[in-house]
N, C-alpha and C positions, 0 to 999 in steps of 0.2 A: 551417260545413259546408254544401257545395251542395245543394240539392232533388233536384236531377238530378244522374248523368254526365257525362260530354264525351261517348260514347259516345250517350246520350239524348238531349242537346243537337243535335247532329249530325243523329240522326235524325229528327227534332221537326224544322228547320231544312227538311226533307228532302220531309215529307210533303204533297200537292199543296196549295197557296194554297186553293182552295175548300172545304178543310177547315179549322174553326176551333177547332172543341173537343174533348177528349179527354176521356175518363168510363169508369172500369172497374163492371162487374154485378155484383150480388150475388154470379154462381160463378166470379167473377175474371177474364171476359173481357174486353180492353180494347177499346174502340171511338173513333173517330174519326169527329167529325157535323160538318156541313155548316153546321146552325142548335145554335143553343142547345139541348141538349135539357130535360128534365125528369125530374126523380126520380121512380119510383113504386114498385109494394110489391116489386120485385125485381133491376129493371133500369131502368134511361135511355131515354126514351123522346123520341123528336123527327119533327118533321113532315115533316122534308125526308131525304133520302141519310143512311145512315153505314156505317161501313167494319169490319172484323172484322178487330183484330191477333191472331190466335191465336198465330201463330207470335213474335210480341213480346210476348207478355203479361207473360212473366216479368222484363221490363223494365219501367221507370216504378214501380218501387214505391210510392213516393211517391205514386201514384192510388191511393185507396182506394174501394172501397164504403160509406163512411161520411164520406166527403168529403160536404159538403153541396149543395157547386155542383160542375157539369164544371169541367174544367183548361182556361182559352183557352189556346191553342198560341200564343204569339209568338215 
């Protein structure tokens, strides 16, 4: 079974080059960063840009809040 959809795939495929990693928050939002970020007591925290998929959220489920590292987007 795949991680992702083709649907997912796609849009992962999609999202600008200067975005590397993908990480959803404790309240389910998923985000898209620049650098690496860092886990802390509720949300993903990183030094540089990141992006707010509100309207994607309910995609990727496979990102969890309990994931340990962000997702690199390749």
């Amino acid at each position: 079974m795949n991680k992702y959809s083709e649907d997912e795939k796609i849009i992962a495929r999609n999202i600008d080059t200067n975005y590397k990693w993908m990480a959803r928050d404790n309240n389910g939002t998923l985000y898209v960063y620049r650098e690496k970020p860092e886990k802390e007591d509720a949300t993903w925290l990183s030094v540089d840009s990141f992006s707010q998929f509100t309207v994607l959220s309910h995609l990727f489920p496979a990102i969890t809040w309990e994931d340990e590292e962000p997702t690199l987007i390749s």
